[in-house]
C-alpha positions in Angstrom: 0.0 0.0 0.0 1.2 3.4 -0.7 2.8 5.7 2.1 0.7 8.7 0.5 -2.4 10.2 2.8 -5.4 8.8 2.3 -8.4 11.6 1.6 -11.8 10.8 2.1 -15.1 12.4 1.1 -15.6 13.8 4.7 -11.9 14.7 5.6 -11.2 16.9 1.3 -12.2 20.2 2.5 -10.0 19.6 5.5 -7.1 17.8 4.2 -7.2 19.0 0.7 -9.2 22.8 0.4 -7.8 24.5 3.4 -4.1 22.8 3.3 -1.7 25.7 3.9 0.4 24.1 0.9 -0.3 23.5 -2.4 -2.0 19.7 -2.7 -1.3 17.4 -5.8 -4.7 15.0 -5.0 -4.4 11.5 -7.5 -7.7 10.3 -8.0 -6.7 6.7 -8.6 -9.1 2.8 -8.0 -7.2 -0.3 -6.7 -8.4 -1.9 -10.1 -6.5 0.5 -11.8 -2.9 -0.6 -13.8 -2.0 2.5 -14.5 -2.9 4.6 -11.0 -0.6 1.7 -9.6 2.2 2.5 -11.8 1.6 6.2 -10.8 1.9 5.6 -7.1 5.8 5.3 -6.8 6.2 8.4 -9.0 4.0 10.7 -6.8 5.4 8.9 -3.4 8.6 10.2 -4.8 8.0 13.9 -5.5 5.8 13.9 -2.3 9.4 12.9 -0.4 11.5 15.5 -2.6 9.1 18.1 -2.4 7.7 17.8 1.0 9.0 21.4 2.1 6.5 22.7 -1.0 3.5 20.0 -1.6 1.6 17.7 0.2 0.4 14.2 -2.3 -3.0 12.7 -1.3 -5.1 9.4 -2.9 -8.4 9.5 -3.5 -9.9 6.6 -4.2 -12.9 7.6 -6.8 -14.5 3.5 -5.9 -14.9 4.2 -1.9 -15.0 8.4 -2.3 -17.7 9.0 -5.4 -19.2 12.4 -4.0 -15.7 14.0 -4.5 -14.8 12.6 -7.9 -18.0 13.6 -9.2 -17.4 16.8 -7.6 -14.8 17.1 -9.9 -16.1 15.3 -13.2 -13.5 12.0 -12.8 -14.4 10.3 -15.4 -10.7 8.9 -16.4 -8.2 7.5 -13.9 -5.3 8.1 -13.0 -6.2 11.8 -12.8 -4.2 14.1 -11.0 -5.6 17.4 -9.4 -3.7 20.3 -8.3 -5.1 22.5 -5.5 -3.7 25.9 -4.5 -5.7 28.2 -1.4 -8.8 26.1 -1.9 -8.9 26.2 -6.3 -8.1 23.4 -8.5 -5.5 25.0 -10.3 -4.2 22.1 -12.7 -4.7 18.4 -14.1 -2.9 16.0 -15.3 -4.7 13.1 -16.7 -3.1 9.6 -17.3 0.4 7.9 -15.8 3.1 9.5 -16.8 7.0 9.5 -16.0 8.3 11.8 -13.0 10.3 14.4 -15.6 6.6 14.6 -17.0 4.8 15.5 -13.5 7.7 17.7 -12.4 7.1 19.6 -15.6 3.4 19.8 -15.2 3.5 20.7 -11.7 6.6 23.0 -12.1 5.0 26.0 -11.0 3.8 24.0 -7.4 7.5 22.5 -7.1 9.8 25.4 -7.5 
């Protein structure tokens, strides 16, 4: 199981809205090939960014208010929320260069 925090329907707003850092939230299913091969990727920006980010899992199967909050329709999907706003997505896995790229404007 992954080492990333674990967001729930009840604990988003919480964990996620009012975080004082920018969150990076993967909306990810256990049946899912690809949000498994995502995991290690974001578990390792999560470490090497820790001072700048916080990395959260949804899981869209046990969560479904908050991925149709958002409009998940395609997994892995990859949120980024800044003071409260969803601010970016990335959609599909992808390498870390990739990610880090994406996200470069959270990680710097």
């Amino acid at each position: 199981m992954s080492d990333l925090k674990s967001v729930t329907d009840a604990s988003f707003e919480a964990d996620v809205l009012q975080s004082e850092k920018p969150v990076l939230v993967d909306f990810w299913a256990e049946w899912c090939g690809p949000c498994r091969a995502l995991t290690p990727v974001l578990e390792e920006l999560a470490v090497e960014h820790e001072d700048k980010i916080e990395v959260v899992k949804v899981n869209v199967d046990e969560n479904p208010s908050i991925a149709a909050k958002y409009g998940i329709t395609s997994i892995p999907a990859v949120f980024a929320f800044k003071g409260g706003e969803h601010v970016h997505t990335s959609i599909g896995a992808k390498p870390k260069p990739a990610l880090e790229e994406e996200f470069s404007d959270l990680l710097s």
